[in-house]
N, C-alpha and C positions, 0 to 999 in steps of 0.2 A: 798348257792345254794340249792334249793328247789329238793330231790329227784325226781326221776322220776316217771312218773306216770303208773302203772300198768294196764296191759287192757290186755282181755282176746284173742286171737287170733282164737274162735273160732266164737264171736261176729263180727268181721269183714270180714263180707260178703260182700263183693263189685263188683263194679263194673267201670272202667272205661277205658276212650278213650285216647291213645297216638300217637303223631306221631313220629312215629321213623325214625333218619336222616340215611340210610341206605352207602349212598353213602361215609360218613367219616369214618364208618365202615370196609365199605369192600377197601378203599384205599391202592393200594399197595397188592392186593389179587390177585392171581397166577390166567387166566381168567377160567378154569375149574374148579376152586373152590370157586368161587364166591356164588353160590345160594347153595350150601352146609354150608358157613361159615355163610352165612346170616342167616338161622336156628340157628345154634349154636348162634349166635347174639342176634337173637329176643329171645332164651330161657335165656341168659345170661343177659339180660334185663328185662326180666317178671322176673325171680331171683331177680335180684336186689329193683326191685321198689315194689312188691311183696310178696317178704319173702318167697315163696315156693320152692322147690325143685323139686317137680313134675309137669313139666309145657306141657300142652298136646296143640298141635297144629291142629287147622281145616283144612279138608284136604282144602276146599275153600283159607284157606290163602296159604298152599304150590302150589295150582294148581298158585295164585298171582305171588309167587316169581318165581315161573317157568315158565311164562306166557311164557316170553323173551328169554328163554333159560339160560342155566348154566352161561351165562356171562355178560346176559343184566338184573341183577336186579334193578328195579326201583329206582331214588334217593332217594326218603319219601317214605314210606309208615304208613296209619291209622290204627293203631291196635285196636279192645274193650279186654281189659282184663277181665277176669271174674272169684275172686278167691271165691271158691266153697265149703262146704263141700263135706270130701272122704266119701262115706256111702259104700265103700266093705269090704268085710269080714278081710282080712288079707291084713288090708291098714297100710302103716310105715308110711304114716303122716297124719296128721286128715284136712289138707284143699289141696285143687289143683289148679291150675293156668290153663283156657281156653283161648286160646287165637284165636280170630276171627279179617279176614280181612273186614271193612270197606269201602262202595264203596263213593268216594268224587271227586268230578272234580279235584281240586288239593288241594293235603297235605300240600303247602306248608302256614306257618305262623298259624298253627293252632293250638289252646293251649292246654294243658290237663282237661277232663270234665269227672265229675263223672256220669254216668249215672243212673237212678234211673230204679230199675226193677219193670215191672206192672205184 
């Protein structure tokens, strides 16, 4: 088996579109915890797909999951992920996770797209 290939993680400036199934998430989630746990969600997923640790949310997407109130969060929601360099002084990790809500008639059936930045 062919070691793995090395890449540098400062080089991977990206960019892209997720739809996250919200609704299997928060199943079984107590109703005034709902659009709390869904935060923790979406950062527990830009984590994951991501690799960063520091993952900062637009307030545009929390105004999203709060549209409904604390219990009516949306079943899909469109994410763009956008992992970044850190350029502050006394940053502990060198890239960061932005994560913006996307406006789309419906999320549902729609695949992950890397988006190219102009």
């Amino acid at each position: 088996m062919a070691p793995a290939k090395q890449r540098s993680s400062l080089s991977d400036v990206v960019t892209r579109e997720y739809t996250i199934h919200m609704h299997k998430r928060l199943h079984g989630v107590q109703f005034k915890k709902r659009a709390p746990t869904a935060v923790k969600e979406i950062k527990a997923f830009v984590y994951k797909h991501m690799g960063t640790t520091d993952v900062r949310i637009d307030p545009q997407l929390n105004k999203e999951i709060w549209k409904q109130g604390v219990k009516g969060v949306a079943y899909r929601l469109r994410l763009r992920v956008a992992r970044q360099r850190n350029n502050e002084e006394n940053a502990k990790e060198s890239l960061f996770s932005y994560v913006q809500a996307v406006n789309v008639a419906s999320a549902k059936g729609l695949q992950t797209v890397r988006v190219e930045e102009s």
